[in-house]
Backbone as numpy.savetxt, mean C-alpha at the origin, in Angstrom:
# Nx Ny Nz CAx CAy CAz Cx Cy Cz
26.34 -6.89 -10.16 24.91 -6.84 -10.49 24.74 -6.94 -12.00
23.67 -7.43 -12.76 23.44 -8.00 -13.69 22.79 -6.88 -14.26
22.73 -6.78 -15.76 22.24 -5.78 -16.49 20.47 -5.79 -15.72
20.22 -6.94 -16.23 18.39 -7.17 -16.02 18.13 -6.65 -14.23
19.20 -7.42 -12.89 18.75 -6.59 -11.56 19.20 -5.27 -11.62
19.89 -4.52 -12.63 20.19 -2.99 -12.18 18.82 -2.71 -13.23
18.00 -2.78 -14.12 17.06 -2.44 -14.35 16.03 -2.66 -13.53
15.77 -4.10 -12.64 14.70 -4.13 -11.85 14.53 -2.85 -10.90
15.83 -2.43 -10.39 16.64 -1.41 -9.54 16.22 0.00 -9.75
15.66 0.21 -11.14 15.57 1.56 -12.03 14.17 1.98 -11.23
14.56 3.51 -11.54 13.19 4.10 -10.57 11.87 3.77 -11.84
11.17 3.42 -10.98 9.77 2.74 -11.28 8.63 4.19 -11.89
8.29 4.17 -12.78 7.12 5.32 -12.97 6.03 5.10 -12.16
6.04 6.63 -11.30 4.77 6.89 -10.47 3.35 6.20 -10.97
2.52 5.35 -10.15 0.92 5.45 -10.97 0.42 6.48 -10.76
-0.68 6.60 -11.73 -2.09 7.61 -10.72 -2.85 5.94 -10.38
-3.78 6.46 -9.45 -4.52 5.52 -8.86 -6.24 6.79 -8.87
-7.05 5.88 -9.26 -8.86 6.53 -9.63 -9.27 5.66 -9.14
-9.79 6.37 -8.14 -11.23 4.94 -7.36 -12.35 6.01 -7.95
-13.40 5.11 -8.50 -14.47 6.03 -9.15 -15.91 5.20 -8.76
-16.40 6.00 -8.03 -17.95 5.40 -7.30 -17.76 4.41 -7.04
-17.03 4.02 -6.11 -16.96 2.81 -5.56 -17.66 2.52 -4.28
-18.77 0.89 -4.29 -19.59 1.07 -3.43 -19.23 -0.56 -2.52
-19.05 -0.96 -1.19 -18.73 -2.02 -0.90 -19.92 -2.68 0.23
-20.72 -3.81 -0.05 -21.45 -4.16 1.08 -20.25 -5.62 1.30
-20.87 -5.70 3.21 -20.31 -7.14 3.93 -22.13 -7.51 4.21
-22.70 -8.24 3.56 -24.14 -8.52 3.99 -24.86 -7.28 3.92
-25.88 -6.80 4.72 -26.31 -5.81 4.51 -25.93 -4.25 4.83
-24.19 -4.70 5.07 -23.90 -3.59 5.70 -23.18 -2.51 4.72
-23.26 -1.97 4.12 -22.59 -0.62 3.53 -21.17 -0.48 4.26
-20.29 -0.93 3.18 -18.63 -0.72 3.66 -17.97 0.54 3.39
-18.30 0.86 2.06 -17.95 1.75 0.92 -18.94 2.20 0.52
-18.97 3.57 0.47 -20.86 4.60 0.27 -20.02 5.31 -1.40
-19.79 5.08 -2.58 -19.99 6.14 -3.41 -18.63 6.70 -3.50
-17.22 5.69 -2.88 -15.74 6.77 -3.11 -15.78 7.33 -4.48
-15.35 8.23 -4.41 -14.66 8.95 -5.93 -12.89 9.67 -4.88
-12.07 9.27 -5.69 -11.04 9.38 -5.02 -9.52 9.41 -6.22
-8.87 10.65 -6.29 -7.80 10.29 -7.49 -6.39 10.52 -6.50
-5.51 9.75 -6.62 -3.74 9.94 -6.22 -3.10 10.23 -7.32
-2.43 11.37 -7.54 -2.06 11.73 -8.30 -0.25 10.64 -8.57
0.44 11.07 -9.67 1.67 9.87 -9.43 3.08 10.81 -8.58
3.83 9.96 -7.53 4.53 10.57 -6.92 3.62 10.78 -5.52
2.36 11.14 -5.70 1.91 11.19 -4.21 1.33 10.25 -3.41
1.92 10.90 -2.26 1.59 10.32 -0.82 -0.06 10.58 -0.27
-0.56 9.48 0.12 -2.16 10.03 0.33 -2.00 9.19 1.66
-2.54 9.83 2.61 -2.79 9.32 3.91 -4.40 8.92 4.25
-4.87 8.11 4.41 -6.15 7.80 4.61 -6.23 7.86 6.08
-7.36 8.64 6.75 -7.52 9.09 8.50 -8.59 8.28 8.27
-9.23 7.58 9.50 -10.65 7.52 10.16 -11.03 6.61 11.41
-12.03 6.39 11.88 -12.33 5.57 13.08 -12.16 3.94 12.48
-12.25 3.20 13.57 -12.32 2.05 13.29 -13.80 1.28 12.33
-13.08 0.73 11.42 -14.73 -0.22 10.27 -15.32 1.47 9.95
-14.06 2.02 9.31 -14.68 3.57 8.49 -14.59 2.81 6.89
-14.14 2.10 6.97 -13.98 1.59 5.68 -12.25 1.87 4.94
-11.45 1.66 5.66 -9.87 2.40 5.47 -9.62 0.85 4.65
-9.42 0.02 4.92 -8.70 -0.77 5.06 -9.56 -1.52 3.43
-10.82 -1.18 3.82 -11.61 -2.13 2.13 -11.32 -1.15 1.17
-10.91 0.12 1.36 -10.64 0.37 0.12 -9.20 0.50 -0.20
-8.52 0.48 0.74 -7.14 -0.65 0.20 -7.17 -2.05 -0.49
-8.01 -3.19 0.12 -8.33 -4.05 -0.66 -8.71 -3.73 -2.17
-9.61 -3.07 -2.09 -10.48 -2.67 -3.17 -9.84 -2.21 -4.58
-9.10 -1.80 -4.15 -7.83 -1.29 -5.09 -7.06 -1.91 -5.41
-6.41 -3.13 -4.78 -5.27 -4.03 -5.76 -6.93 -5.19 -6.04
-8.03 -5.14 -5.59 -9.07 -6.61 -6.16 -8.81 -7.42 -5.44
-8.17 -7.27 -3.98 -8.37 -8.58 -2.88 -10.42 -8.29 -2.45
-10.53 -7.19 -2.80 -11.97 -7.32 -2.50 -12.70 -6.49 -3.95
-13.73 -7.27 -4.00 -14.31 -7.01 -5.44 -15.77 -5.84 -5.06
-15.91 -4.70 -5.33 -16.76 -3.70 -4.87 -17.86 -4.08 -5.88
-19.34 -3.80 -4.95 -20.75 -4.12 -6.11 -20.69 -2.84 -7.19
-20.32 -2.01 -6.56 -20.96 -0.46 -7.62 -18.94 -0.13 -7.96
-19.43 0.45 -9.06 -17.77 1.32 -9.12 -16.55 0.19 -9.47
-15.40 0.67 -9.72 -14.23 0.32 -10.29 -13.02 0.83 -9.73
-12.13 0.63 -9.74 -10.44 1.46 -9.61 -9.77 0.99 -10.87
-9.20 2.33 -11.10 -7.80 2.44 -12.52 -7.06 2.32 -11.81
-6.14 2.44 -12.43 -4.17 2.70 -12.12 -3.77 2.83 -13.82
-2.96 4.48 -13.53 -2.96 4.98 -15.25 -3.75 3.94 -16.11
-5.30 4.81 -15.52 -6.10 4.90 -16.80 -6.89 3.18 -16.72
-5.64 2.00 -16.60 -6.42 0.60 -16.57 -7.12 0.02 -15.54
-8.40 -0.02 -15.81 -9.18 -0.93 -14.60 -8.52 -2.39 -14.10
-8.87 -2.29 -12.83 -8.19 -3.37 -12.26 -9.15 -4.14 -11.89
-8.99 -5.67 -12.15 -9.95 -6.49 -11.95 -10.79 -6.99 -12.64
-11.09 -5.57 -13.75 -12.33 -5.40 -14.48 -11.94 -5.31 -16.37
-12.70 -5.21 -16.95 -12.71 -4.99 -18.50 -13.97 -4.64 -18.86
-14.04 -3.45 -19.74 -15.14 -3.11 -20.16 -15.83 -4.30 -21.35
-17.07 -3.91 -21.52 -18.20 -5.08 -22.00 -18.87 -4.07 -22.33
-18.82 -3.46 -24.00 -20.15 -2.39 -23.98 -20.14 -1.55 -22.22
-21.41 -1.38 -22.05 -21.61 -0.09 -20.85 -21.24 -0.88 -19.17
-20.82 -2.07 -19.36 -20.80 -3.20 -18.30 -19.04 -3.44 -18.48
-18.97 -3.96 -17.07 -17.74 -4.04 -16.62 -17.87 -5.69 -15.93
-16.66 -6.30 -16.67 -16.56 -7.80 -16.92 -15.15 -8.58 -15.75
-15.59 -9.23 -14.93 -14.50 -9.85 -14.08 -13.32 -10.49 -14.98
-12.08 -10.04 -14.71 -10.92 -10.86 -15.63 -10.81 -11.82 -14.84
-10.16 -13.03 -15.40 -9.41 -14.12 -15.24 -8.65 -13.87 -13.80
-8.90 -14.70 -12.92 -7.93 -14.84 -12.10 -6.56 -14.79 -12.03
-5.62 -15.46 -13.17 -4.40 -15.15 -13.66 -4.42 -13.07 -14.09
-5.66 -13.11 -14.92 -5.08 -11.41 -15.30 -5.40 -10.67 -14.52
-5.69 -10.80 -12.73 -5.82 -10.07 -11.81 -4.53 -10.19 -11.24
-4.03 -11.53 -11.00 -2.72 -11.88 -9.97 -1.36 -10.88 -11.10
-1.46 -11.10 -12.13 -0.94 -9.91 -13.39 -0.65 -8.74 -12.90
-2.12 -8.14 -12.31 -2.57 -6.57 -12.25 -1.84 -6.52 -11.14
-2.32 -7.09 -9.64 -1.79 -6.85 -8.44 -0.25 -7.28 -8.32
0.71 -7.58 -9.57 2.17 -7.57 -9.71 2.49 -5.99 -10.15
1.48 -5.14 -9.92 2.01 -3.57 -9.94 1.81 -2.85 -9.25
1.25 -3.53 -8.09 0.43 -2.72 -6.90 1.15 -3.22 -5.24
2.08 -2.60 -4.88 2.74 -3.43 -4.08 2.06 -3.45 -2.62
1.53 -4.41 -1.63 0.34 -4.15 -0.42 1.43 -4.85 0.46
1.78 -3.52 1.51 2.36 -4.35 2.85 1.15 -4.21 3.72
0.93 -5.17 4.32 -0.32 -5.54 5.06 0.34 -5.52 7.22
-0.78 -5.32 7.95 -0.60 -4.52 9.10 0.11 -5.61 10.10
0.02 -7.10 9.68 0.51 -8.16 9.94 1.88 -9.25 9.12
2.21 -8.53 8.46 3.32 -8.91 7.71 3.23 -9.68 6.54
2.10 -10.87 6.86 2.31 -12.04 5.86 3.58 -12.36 5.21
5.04 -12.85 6.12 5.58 -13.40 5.21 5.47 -14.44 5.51
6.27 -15.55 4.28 6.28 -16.74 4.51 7.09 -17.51 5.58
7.01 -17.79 6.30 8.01 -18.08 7.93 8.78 -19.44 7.12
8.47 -20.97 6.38 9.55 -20.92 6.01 10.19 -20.73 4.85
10.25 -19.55 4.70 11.55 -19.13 3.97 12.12 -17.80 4.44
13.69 -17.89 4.12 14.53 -16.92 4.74 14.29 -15.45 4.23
14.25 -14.87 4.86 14.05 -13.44 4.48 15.12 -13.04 3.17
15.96 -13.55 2.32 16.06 -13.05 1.69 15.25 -14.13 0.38
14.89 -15.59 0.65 14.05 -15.64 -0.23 12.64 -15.26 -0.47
11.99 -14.54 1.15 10.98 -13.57 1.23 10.69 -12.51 0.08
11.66 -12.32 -0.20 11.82 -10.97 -1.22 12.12 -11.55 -2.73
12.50 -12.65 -3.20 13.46 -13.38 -4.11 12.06 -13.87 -4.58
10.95 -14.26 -3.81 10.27 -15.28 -4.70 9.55 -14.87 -5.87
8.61 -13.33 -5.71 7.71 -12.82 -6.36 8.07 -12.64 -7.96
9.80 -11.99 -7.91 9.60 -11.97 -9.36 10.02 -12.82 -10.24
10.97 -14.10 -9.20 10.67 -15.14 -9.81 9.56 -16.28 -10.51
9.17 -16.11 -9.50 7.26 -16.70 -9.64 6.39 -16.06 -10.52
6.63 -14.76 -11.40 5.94 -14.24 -12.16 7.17 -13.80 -13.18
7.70 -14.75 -13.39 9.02 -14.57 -14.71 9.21 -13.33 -14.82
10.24 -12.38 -13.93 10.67 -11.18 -14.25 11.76 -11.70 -14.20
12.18 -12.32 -13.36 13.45 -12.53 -12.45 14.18 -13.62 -12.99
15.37 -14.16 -13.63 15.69 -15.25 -12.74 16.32 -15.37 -11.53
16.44 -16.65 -10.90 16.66 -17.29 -9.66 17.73 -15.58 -9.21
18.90 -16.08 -9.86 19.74 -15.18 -9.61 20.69 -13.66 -9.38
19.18 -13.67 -10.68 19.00 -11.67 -10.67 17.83 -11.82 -9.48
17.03 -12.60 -9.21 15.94 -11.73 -8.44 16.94 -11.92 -6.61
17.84 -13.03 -6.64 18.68 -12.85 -5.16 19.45 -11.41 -5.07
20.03 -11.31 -6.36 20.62 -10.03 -6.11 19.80 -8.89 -6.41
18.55 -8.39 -6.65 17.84 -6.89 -6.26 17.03 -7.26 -5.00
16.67 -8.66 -4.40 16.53 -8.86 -2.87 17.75 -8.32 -1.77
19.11 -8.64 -2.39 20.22 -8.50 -1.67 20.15 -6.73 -1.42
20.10 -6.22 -2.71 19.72 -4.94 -2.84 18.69 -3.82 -2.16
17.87 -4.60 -1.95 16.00 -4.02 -1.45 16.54 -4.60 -0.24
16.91 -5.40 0.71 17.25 -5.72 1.88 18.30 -4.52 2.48
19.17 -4.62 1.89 20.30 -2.93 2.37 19.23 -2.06 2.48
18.62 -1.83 1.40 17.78 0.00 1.24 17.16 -0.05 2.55
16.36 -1.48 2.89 15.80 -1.40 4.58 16.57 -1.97 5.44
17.52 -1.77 5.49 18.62 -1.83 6.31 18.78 -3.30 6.93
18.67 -4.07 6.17 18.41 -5.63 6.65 19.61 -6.14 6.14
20.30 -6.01 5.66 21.36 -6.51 4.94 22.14 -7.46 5.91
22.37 -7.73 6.43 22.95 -8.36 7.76 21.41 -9.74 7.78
20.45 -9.64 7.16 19.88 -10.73 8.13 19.01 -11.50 7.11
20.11 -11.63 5.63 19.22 -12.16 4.29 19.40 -14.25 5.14
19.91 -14.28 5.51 19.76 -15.90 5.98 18.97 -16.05 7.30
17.96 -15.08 7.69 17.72 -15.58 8.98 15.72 -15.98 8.16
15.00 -16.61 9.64 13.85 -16.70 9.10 13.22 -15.74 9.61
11.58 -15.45 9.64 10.78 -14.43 9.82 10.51 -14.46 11.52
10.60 -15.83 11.71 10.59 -15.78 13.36 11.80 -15.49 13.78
12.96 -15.39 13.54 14.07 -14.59 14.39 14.11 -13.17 14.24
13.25 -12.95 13.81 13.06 -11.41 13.89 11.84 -10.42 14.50
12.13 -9.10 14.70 11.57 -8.41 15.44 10.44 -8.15 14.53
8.85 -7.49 14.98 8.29 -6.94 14.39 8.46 -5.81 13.53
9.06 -5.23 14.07 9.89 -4.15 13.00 10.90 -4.44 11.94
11.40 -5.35 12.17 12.33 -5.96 11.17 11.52 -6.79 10.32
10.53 -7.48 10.51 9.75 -8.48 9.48 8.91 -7.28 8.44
8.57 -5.70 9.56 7.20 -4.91 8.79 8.55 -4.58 7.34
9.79 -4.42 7.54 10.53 -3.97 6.72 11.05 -5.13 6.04
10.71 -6.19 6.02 11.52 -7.34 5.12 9.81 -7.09 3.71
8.87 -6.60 4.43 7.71 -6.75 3.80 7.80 -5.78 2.98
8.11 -4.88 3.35 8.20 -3.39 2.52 9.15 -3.71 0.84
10.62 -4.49 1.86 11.63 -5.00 0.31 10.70 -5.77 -0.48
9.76 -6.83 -0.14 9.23 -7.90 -0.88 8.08 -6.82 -1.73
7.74 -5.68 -1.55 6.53 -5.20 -2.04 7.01 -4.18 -3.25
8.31 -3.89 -2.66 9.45 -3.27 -4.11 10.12 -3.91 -5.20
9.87 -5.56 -4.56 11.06 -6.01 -4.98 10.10 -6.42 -6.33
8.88 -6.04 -7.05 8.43 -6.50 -8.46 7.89 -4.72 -9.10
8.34 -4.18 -8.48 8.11 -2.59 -8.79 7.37 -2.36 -9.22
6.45 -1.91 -8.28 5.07 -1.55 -8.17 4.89 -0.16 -8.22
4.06 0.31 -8.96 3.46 1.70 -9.42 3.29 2.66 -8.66
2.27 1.52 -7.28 2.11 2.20 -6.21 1.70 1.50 -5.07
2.67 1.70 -3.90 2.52 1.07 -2.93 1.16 1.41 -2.22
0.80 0.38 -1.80 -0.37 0.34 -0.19 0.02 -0.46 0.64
-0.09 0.38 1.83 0.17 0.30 3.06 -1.21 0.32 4.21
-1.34 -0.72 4.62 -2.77 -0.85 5.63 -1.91 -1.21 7.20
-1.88 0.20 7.45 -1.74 0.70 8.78 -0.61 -0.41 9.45
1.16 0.22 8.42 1.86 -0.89 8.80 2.46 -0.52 10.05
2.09 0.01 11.48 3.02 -0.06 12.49 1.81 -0.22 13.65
0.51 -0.94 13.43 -0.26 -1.71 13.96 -0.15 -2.23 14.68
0.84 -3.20 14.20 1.43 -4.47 15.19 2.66 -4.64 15.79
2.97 -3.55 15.87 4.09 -3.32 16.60 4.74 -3.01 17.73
5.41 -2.73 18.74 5.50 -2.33 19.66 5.49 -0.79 19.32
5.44 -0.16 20.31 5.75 1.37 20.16 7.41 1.76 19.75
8.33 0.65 20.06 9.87 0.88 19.96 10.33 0.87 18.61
9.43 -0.05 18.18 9.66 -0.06 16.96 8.98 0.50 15.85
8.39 1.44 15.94 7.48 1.96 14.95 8.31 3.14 14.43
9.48 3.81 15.01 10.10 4.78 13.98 10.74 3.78 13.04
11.56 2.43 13.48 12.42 2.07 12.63 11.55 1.51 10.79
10.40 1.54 10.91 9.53 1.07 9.86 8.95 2.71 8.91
9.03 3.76 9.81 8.39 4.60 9.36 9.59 5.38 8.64
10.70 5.28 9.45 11.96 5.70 8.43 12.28 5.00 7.28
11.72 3.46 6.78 11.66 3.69 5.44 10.87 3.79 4.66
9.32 4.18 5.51 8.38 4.35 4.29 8.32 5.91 4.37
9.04 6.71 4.93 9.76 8.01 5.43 10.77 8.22 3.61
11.62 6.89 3.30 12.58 7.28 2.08 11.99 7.10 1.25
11.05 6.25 1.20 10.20 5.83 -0.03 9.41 6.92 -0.36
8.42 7.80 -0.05 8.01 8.72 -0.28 9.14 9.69 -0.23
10.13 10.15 -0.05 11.04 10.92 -0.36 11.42 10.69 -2.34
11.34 9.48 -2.53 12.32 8.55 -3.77 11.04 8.93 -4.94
9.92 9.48 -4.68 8.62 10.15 -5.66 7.60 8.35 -5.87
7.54 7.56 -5.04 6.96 6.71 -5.18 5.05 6.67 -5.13
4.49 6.59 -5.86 2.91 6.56 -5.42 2.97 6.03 -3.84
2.17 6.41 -2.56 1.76 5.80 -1.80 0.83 5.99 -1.47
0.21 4.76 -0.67 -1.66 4.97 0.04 -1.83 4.58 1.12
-1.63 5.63 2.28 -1.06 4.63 3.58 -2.73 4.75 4.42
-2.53 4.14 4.70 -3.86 3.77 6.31 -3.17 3.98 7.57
-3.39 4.95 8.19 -2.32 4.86 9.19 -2.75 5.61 10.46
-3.15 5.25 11.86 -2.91 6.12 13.18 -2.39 7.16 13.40
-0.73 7.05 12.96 -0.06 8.01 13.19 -0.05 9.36 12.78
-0.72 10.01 13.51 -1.43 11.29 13.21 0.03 12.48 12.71
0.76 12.26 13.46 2.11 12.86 13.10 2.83 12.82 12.26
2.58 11.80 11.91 3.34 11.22 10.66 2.90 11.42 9.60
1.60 11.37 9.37 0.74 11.79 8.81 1.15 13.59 7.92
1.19 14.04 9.56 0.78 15.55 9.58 2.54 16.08 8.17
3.50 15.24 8.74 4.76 15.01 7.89 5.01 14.48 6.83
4.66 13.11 6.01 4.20 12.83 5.26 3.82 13.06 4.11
2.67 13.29 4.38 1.64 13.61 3.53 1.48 14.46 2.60
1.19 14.45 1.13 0.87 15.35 0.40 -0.75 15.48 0.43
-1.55 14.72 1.02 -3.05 14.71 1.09 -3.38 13.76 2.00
-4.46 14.36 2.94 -5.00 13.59 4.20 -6.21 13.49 3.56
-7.18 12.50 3.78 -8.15 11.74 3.46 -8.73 11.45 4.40
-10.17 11.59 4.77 -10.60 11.63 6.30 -11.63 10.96 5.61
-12.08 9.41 5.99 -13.13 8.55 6.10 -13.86 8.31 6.86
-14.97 8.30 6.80 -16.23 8.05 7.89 -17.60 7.27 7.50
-17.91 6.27 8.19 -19.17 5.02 7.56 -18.84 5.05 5.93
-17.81 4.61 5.58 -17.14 4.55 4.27 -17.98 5.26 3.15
-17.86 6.75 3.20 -17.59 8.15 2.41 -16.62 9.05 3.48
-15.77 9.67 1.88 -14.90 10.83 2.14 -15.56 11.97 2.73
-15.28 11.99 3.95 -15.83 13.34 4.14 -15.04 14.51 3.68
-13.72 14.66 4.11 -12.66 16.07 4.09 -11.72 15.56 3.15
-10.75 16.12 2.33 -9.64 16.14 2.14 -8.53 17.06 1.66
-7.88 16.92 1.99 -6.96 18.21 1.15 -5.30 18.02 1.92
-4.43 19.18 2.21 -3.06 19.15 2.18 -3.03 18.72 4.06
-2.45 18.06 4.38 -2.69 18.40 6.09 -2.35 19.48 7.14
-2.10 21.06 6.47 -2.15 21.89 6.83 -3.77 22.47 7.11
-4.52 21.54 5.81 -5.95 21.80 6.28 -7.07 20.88 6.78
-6.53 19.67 6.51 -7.37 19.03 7.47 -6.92 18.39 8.28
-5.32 18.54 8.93 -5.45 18.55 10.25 -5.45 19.85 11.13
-5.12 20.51 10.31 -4.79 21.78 11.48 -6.29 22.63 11.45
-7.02 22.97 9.78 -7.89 23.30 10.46 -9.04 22.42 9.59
-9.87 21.49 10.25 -10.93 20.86 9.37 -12.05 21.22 9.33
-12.65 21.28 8.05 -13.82 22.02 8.32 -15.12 20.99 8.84
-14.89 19.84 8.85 -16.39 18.72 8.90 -16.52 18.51 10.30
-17.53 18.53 10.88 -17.69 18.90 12.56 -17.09 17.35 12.74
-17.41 16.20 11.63 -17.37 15.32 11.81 -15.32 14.47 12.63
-15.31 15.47 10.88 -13.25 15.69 11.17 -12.69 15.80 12.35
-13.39 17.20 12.95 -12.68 17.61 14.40 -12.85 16.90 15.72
-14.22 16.17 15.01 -14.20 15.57 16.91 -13.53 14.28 16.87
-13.07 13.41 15.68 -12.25 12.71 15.16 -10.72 13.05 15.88
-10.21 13.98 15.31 -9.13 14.73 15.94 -8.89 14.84 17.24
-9.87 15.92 17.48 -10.02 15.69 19.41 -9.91 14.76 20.10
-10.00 13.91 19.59 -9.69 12.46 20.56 -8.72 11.60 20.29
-8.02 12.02 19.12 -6.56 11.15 18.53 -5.39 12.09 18.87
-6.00 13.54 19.14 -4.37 14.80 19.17 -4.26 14.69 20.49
């Protein structure tokens, strides 16, 4: 391994992540009511709620795949997307967004990789394509990030010879592999079979072990309940509850929370 891939390799500094009044319409519909929301760095935040609670836009919202009317998101301290203008907040450059979201790593609930290319150039391309890497350091911290998810055995195959569980984890290496501040995760064992949903959760299981920022969207109420340094309970996109999941799952105070619960425990 090369001086430059054992640095890519180096543990990454935690972000904080600040969503601050953030407001999202789809037409006339209110996506996002007013978030105010901080992740501290190192923590795990679990986002709970019903379906179109708004979980998933303010994952967008946060790396700027979706641009909110009211409000902003930091990551230590820098707005993303945005630049101040006097009391106004100014759209950057398309290039100095694709920039920003090279620190924000998003495995998405459907994989998006590229089918043709081989899963280990799945992982190889990003930090080549944004000059971190060359060709040959970025094969070897792919070779690297492929072991950690236990893929190591399958850097020559493509995305269709593989299982859903094996592609949600080729996605996970590709989302490390430009070391990102802080991962988001939009509800990655979605699409999966039920068989395979421990083998994906055991490594976003090490990753939050390793002090990584995470922001997961996720069903798995259990996992959750394990997890988690903070549960986040969304509803017609405002926070209703949050805190450690000793308290808002075990006991929540929002009538709204519990009957939520009642029907997922």
């Amino acid at each position: 391994m090369t001086a430059k891939t054992a640095e890519a390799l180096a543990d990454v500094v935690a972000a904080t992540v600040e969503v601050h009044d953030v407001h999202k319409w789809y037409g006339t519909h209110r996506v996002l009511d007013g978030v105010d929301l901080t992740v501290r760095p190192g923590e795990v935040t679990v986002i709970l709620g019903p379906s179109g609670s708004g979980k998933s836009t303010l994952l967008r919202v946060i790396n700027h795949l979706e641009k909110p009317e009211i409000g902003y998101v930091s990551i230590n301290g820098e707005p993303i997307g945005v630049k101040r203008h006097g009391d106004r907040l100014k759209e950057l450059s398309e290039r100095a967004i694709l920039t920003q979201r090279g620190r924000i790593g998003f495995v998405f609930q459907n994989f998006n990789l590229f089918p043709h290319l081989t899963v280990l150039d799945n992982v190889a391309t990003a930090p080549v394509a944004t000059g971190r890497l060359g060709r040959n350091e970025a094969q070897a911290l792919a070779h690297e990030l492929l072991g950690r998810v236990g893929l190591a055995d399958k850097t020559g195959a493509y995305p269709r010879q593989l299982s859903g569980g094996q592609q949600q984890r080729v996605a996970i290496a590709r989302a490390l592999a430009l070391r990102p501040g802080v991962i988001l995760f939009d509800e990655p064992t979605s699409a999966l079979d039920p068989e395979l949903v421990g083998e994906v959760l055991a490594v976003i299981r090490d990753l939050a072990s390793s002090g990584t920022t995470l922001v997961i969207v996720t069903h798995e109420i259990g996992f959750a309940r394990e997890i988690a340094d903070r549960v986040v309970f969304i509803d017609n996109g405002k926070i209703i509850e949050q805190g450690p999941p000793s308290e808002v799952l075990d006991n929540p105070q929002h009538e709204r929370t519990r009957d939520f619960l009642g029907k997922v425990l």
